[in-house]
N, CA, C and O of each residue as an XYZ file, in Angstrom:
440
protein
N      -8.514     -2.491     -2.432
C      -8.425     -3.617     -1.506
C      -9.700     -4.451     -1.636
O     -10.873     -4.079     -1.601
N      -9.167     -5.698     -1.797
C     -10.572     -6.935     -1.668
C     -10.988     -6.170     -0.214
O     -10.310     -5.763      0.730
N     -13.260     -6.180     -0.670
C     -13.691     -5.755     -0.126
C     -13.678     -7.004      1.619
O     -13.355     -6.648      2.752
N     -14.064     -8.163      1.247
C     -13.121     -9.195      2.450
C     -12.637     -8.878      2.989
O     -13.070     -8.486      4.073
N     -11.088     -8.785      2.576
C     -10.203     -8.077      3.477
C     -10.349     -7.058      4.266
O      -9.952     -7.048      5.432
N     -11.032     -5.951      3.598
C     -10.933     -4.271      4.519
C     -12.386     -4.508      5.318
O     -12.782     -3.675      6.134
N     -13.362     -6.078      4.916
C     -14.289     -5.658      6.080
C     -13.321     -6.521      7.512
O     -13.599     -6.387      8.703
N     -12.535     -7.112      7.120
C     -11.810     -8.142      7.773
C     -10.954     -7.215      8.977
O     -10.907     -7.375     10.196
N     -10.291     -6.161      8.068
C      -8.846     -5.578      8.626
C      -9.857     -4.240      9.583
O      -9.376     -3.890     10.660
N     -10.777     -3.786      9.270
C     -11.694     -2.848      9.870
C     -11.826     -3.381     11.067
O     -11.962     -2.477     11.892
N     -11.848     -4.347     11.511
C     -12.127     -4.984     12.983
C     -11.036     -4.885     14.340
O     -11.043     -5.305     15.498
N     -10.141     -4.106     13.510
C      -8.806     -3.650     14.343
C      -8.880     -2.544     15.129
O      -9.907     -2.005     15.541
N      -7.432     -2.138     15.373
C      -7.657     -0.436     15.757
C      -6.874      0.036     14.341
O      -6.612     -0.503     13.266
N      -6.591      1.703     15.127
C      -6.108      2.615     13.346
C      -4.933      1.914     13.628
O      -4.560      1.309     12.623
N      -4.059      1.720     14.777
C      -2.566      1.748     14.510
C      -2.273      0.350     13.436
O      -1.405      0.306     12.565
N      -3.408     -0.900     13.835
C      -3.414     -1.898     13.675
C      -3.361     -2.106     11.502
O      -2.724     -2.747     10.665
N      -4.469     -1.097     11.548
C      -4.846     -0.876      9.833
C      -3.878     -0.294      8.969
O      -3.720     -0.555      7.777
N      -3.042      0.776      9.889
C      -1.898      2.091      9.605
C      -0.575      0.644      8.845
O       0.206      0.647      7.893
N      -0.892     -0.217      9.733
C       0.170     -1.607      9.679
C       0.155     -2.012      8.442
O       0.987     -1.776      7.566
N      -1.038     -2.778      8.366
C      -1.289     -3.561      7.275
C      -1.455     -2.850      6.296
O      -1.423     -3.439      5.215
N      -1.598     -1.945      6.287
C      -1.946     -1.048      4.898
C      -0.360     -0.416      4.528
O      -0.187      0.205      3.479
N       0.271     -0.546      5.079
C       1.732     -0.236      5.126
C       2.348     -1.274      4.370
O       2.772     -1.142      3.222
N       2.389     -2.558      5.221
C       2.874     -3.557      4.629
C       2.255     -4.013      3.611
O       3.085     -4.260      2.737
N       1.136     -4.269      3.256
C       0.111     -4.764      2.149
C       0.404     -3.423      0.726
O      -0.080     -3.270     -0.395
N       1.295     -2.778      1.436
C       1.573     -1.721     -0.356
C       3.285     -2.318     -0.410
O       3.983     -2.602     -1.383
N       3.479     -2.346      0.555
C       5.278     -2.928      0.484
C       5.152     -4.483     -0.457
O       5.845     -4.724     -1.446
N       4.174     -5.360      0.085
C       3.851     -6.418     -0.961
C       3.558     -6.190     -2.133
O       4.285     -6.797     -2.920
N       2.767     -5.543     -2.607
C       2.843     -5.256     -3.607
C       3.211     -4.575     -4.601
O       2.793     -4.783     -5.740
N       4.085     -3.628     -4.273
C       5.285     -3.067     -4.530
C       6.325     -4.134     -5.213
O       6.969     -4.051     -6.259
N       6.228     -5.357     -4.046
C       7.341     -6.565     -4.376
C       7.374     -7.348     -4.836
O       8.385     -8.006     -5.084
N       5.865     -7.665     -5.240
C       5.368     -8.917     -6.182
C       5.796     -8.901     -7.971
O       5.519     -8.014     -8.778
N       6.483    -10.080     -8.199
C       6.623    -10.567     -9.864
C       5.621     -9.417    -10.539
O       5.862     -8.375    -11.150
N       4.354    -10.103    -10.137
C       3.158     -9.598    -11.091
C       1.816     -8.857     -9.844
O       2.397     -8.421     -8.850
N       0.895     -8.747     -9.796
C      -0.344     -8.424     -9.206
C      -0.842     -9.612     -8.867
O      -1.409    -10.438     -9.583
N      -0.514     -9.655     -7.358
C      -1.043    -10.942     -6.552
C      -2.747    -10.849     -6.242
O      -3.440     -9.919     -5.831
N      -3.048    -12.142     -6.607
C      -4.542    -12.055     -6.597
C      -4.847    -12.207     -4.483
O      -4.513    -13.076     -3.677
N      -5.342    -11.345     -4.384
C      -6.042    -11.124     -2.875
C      -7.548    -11.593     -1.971
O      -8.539    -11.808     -2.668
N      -7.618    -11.670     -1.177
C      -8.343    -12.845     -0.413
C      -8.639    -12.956      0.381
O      -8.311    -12.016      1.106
N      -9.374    -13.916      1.007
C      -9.611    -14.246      2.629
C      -9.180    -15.532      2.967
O     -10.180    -16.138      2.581
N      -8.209    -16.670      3.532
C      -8.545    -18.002      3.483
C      -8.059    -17.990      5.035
O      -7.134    -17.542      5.712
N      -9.451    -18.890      5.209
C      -9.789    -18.647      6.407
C      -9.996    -17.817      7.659
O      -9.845    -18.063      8.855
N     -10.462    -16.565      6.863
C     -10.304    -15.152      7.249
C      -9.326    -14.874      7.570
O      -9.276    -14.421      8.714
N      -7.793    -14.988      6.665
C      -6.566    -14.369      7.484
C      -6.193    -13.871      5.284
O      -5.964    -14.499      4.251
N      -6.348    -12.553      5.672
C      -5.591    -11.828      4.438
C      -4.367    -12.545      3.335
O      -3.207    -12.134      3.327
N      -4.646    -13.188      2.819
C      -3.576    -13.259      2.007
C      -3.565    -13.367      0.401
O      -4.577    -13.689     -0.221
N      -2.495    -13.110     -0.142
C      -2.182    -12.589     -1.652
C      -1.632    -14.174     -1.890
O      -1.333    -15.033     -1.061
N      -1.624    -14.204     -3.477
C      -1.227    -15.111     -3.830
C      -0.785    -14.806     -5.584
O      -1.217    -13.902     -6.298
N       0.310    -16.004     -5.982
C       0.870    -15.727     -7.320
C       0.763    -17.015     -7.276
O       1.325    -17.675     -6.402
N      -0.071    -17.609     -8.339
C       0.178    -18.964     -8.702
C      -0.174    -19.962     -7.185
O      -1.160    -19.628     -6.528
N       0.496    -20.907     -6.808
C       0.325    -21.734     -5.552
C       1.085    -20.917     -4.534
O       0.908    -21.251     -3.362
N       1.865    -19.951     -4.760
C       2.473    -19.131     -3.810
C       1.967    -18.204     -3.017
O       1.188    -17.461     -3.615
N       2.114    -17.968     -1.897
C       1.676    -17.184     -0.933
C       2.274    -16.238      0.085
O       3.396    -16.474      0.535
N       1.645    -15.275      0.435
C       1.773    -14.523      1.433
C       0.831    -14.460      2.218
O      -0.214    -14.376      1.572
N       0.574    -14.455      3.815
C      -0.604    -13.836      4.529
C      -0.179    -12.780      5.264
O       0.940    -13.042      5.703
N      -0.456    -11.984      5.515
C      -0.430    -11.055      6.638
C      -1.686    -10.952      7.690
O      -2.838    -10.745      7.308
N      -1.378    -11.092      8.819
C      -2.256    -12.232      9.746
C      -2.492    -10.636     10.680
O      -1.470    -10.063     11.059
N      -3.668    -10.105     10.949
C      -3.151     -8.965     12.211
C      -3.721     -9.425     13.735
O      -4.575    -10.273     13.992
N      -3.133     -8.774     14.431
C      -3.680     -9.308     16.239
C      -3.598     -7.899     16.563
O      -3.347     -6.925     15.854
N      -3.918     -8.033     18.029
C      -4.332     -6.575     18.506
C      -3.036     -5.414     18.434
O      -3.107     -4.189     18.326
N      -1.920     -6.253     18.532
C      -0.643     -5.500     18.914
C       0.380     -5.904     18.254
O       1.492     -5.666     18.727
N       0.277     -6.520     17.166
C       1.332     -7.288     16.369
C       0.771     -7.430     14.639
O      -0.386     -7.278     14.246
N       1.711     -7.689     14.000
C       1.066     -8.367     12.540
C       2.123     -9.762     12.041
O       3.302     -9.686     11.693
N       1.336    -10.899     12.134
C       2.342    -11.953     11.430
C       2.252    -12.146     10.012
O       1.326    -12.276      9.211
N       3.313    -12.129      9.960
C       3.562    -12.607      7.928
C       4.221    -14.304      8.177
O       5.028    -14.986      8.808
N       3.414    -14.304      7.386
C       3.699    -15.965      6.592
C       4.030    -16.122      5.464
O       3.194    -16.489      4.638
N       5.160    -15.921      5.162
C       5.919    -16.224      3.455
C       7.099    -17.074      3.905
O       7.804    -16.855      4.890
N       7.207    -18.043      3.067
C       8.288    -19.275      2.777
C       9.290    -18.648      2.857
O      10.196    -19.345      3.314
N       9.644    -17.449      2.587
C      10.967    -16.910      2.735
C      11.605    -16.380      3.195
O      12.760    -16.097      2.877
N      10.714    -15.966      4.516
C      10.888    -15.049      5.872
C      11.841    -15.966      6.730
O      12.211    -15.170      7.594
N      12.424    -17.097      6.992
C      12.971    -17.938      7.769
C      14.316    -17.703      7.194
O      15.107    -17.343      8.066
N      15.037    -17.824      5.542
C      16.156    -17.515      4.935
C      16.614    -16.063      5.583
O      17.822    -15.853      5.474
N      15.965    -15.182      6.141
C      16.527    -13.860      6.355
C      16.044    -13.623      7.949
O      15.539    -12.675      8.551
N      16.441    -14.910      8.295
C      16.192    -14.663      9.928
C      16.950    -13.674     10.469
O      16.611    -12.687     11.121
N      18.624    -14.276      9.920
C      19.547    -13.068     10.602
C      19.275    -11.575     10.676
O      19.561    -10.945     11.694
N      18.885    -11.166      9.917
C      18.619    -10.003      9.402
C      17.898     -9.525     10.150
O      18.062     -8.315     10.304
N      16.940    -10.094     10.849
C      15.928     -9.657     11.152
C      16.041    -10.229     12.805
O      15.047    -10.718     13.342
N      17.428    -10.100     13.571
C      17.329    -10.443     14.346
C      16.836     -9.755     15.997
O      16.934    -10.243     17.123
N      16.321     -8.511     15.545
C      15.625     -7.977     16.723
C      14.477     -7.874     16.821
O      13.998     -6.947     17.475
N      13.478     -9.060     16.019
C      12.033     -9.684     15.689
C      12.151    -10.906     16.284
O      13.124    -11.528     16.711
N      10.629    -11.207     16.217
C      10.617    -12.185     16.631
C       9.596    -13.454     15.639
O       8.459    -13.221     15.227
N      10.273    -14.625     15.450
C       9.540    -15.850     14.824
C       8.619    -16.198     15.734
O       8.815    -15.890     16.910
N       7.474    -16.888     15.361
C       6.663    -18.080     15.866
C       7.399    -19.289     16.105
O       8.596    -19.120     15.873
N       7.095    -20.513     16.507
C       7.246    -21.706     16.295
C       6.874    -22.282     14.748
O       7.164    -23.444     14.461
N       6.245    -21.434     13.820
C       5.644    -21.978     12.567
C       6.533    -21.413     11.788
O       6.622    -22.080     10.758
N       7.166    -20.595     11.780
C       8.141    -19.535     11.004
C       7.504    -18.130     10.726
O       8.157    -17.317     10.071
N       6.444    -17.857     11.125
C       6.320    -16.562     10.915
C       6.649    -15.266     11.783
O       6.683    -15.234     13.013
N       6.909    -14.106     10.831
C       7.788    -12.970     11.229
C       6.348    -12.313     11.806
O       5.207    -12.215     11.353
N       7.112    -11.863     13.216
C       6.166    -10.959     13.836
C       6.630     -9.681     14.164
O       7.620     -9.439     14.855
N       5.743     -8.729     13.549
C       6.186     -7.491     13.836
C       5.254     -6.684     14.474
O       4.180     -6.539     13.890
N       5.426     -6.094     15.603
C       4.861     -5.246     17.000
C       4.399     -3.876     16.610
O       4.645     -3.668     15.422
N       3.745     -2.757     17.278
C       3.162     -1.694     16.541
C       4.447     -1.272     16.611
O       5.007     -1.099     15.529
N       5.313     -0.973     18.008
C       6.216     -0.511     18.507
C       7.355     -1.021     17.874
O       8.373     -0.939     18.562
N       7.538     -1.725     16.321
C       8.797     -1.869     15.846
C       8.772     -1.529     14.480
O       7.819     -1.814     13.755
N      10.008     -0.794     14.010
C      10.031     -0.488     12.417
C       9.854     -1.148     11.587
O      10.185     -2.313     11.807
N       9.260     -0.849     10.193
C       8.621     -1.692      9.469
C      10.548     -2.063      8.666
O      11.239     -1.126      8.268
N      10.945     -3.272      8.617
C      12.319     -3.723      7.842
C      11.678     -3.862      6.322
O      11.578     -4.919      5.700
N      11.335     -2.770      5.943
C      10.894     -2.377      4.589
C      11.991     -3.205      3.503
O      11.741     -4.188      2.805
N      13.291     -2.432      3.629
C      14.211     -3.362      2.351
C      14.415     -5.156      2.690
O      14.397     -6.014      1.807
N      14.593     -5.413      4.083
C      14.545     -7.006      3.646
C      13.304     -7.642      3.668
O      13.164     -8.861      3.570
N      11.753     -6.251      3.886
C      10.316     -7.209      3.922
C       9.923     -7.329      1.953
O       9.048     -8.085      1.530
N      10.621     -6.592      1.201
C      10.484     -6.564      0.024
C      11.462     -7.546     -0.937
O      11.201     -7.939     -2.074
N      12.649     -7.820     -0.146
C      13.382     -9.403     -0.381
C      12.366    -10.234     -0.253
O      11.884    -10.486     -1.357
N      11.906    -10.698      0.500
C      11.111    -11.522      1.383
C       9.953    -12.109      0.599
O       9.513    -13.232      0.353
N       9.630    -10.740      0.292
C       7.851    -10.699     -0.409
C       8.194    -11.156     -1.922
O       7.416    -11.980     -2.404
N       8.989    -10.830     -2.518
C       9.618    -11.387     -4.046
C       9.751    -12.453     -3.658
O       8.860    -13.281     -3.849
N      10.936    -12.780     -2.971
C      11.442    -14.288     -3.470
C       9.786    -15.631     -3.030
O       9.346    -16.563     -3.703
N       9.463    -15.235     -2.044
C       8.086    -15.795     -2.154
C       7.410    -15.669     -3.184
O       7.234    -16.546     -4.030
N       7.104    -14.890     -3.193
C       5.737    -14.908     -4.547
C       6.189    -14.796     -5.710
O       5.400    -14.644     -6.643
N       7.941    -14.860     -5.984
C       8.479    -15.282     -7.275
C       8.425    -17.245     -7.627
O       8.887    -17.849     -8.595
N       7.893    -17.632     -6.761
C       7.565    -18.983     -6.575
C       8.521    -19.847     -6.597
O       8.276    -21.043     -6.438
């Protein structure tokens, strides 16, 4: 892990890190190729080319921001969106592993 990031994601609690470190292997698991990793504007995110993912964490939640999280709203209808389109997921909800790995491809397949 970009050292950025884990001084970034360290500022959490464990359940908070247990998250992102969960989802941040499911991304990359799902990526075309090996997304180059980051800080912009201190919010975690991977990138392929101009394409992106962030995974954003808060005390009790983690938002993802990928272009392609809005196409699989249905799916994901016992989550909840932002007003911006991003998928928010709670400590207290299962990680939707098979459609967060749709998600994470068709994004960062650009």
């Amino acid at each position: 892990m970009n050292e950025q990031v884990k001084e970034q994601i360290n500022n959490y609690s464990a359940e908070v890190i247990d998250m992102f470190e969960r989802l941040r292997q499911l991304l990359l698991d799902s990526a075309p190729c090996e997304p180059e990793e980051k800080l912009w504007a201190k919010l975690p995110s991977y990138y392929v080319g101009k394409t992106f993912v962030r995974l954003i964490p808060f005390k009790d939640h983690i938002n993802i921001e990928a272009q392609a999280a809005l196409s699989h709203e249905e799916e994901l209808a016992g989550y909840k969106f932002t007003p911006k389109g991003m998928l928010q997921i709670y400590l207290r909800q299962d990680i939707p592993s098979d459609i967060l790995k749709r998600i994470f491809a068709e994004t960062l397949a650009g």
